[in-house]
matplotlib code that plots the C-alpha trace (Angstrom):
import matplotlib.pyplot as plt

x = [40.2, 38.4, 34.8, 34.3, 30.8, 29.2, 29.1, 27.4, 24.5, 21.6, 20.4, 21.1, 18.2, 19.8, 16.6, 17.5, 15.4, 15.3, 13.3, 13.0, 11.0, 9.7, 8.0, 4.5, 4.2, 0.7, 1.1, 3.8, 3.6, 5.8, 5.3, 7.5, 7.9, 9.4, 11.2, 12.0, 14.0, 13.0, 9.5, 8.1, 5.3, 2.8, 3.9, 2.0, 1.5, 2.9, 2.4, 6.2, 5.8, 8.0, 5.9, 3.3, 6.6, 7.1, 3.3, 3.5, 6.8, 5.2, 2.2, 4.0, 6.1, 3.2, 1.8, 5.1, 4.6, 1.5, 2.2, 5.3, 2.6, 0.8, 3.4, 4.1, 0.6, 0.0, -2.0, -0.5, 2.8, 0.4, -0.4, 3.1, 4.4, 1.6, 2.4, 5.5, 5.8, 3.2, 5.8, 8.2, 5.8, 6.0, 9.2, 10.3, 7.5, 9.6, 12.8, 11.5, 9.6, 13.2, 14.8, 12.0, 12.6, 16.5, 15.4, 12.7, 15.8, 18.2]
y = [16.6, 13.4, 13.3, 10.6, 8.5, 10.1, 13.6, 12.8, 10.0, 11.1, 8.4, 4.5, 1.8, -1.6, -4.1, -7.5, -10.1, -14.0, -16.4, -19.8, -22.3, -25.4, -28.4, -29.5, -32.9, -33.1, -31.9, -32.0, -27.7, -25.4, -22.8, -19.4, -17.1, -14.0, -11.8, -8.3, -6.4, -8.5, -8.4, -11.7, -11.8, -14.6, -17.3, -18.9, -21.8, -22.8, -24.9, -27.2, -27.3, -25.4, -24.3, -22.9, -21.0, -19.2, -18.6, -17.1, -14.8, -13.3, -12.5, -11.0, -8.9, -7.7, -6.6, -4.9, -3.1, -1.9, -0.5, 1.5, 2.7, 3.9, 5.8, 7.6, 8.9, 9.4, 12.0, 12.9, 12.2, 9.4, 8.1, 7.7, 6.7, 3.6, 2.4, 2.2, 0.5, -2.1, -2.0, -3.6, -6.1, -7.4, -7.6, -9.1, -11.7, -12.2, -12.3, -15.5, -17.0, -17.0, -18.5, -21.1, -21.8, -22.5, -24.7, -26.5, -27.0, -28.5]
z = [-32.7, -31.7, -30.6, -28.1, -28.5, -25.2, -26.7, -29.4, -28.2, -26.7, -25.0, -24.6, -24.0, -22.9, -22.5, -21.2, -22.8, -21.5, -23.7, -22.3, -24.3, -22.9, -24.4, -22.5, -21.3, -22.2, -26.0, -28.3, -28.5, -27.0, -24.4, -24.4, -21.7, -22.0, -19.5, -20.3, -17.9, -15.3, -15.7, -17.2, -20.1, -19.9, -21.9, -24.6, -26.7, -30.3, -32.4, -32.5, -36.8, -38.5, -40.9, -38.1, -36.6, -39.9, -39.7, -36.2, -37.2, -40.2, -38.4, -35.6, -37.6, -39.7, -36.4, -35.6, -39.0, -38.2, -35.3, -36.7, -38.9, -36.1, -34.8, -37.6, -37.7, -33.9, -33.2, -29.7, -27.6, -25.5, -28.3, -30.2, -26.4, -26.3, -30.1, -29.0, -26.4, -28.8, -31.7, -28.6, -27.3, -31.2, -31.8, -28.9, -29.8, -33.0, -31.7, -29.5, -32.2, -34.1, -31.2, -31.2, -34.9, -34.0, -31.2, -32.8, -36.2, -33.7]

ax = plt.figure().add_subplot(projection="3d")
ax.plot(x, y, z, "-o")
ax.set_aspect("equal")
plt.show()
């Protein structure tokens, strides 16, 4: 006998993420803001060269990778839930410095 999907999954996170780039008029760098679930994440500035993007994603995801380091040594349930919710801060940061990359390539 079959087992459908729902007995079997515990839980399901759906996180809606927006990233909308925009090019100042007063420099040639870019500002991304983020929106996740709704909630917007003060945007900030980079620097349009590609090279500086890769930078910028490296970086990030070596933050990301610290913080999963973190979690894996937390000490308490606060503390694993806050290095969490860090380790998705980052990688969310990543995922719009990618789409940065792709628009900055284009």
């Amino acid at each position: 006998m079959a087992v459908g999907l729902s007995q079997h999954v515990k839980a399901v996170r759906n996180i809606n993420i927006e990233v909308v780039v925009r090019q100042s008029s007063k420099s040639p760098e870019y500002t991304i803001d983020l929106i996740v679930n709704r909630k917007e994440i003060p945007g900030y500035m980079v620097d349009p060269d590609k090279e500086n993007i890769i930078y910028s994603l490296q970086t990030t995801l070596s933050w990301a990778q610290a913080f999963v380091d973190f979690v894996a040594k937390a000490p308490d349930e606060d503390s694993e839930k806050h290095y969490l919710n860090e380790l998705r801060e980052y990688l969310i940061r990543a995922l719009a410095l990618a789409d940065l990359y792709t628009i900055i390539k284009d």
